[in-house]
C-alpha positions in Angstrom: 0.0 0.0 0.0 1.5 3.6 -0.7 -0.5 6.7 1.1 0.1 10.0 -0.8 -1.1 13.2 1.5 -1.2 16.7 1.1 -2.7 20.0 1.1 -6.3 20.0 -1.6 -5.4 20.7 -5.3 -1.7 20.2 -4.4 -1.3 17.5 -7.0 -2.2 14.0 -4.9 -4.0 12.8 -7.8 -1.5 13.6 -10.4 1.0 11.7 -8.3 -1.0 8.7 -7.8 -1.6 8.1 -11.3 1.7 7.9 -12.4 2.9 5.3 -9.6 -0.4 3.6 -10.7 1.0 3.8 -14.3 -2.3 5.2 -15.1 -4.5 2.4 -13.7 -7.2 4.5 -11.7 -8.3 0.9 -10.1 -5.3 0.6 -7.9 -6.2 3.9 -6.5 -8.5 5.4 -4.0 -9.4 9.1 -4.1 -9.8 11.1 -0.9 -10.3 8.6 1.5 -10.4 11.5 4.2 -13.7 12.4 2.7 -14.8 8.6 2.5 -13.7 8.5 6.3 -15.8 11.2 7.1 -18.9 9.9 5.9 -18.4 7.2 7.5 -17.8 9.0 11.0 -20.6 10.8 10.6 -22.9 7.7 9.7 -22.0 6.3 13.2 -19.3 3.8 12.3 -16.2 3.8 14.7 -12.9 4.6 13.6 -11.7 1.3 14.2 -14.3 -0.4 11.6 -13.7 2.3 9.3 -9.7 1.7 9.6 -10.2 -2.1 9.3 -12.1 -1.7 6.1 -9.6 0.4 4.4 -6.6 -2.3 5.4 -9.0 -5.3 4.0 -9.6 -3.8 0.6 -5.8 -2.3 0.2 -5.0 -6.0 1.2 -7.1 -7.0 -1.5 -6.0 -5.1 -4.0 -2.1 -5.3 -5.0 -0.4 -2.1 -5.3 -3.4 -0.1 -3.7 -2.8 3.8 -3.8 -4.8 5.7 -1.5 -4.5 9.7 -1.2 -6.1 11.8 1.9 -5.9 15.6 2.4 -4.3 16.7 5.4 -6.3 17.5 8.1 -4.9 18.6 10.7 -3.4 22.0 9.4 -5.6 24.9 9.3 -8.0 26.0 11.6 -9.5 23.9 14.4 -13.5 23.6 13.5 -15.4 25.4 16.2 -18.4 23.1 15.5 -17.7 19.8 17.9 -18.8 16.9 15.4 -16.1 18.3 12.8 -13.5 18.7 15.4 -14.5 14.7 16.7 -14.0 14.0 12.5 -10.5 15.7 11.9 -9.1 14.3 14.8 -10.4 10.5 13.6 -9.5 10.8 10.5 -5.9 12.3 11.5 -5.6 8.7 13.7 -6.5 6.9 11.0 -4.3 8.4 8.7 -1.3 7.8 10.7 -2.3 4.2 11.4 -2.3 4.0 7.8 0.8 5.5 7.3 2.3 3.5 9.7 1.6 0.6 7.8 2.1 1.9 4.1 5.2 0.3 2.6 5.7 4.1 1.0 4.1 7.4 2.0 4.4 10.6 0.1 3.6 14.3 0.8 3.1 16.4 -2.0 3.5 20.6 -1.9 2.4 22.6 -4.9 2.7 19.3 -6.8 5.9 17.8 -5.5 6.2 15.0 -4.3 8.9 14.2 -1.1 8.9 10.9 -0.4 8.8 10.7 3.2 8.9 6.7 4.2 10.1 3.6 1.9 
């Protein structure tokens, strides 16, 4: 599994295409978004991280990308700030996983692990 992060529009996409050599299968878009709709449907994080290790699992060469999350301002409403900080866990489980994790900034890429 490689996990690409970065700012929105910074070029995630872009990145993951090419390691994917083009093969949009082996790749799952903003899975930060996908993890809050599943917060906010009432499944845990836990179920919601388990789900995203079986299918990478089952997939060879799975590519997810995420926005970060955690930079910016800090949501005054409580169910976003419960959200950001789940999907920030999960993210770093993830990462911590990930055979290669990139960041990209204004569409570079810095490899950061692998």
């Amino acid at each position: 599994m490689i996990l690409i992060v970065g700012g929105a529009y910074q070029g995630k996409g872009a990145l993951a295409l090419e390691l994917a050599d083009g093969d949009g299968d082996r790749v799952l878009f903003n899975i930060h978004e996908r993890i809050g709709a599943a917060l906010r449907a009432g499944r845990s994080g836990e179920e919601i991280e388990e789900e995203l290790f079986s299918e990478a699992a089952r997939r060879e060469g799975m590519i997810l990308t995420a926005d970060e999350v955690g930079c910016g301002i800090i949501p005054m409403d409580e169910d976003l700030r419960v959200c950001r900080e789940a999907t920030g866990r999960i993210l770093c489980d993830l990462a911590g996983r990930a055979k290669e994790v990139y960041r990209v900034t204004a569409g570079i890429p810095v490899k950061i692990k692998g």
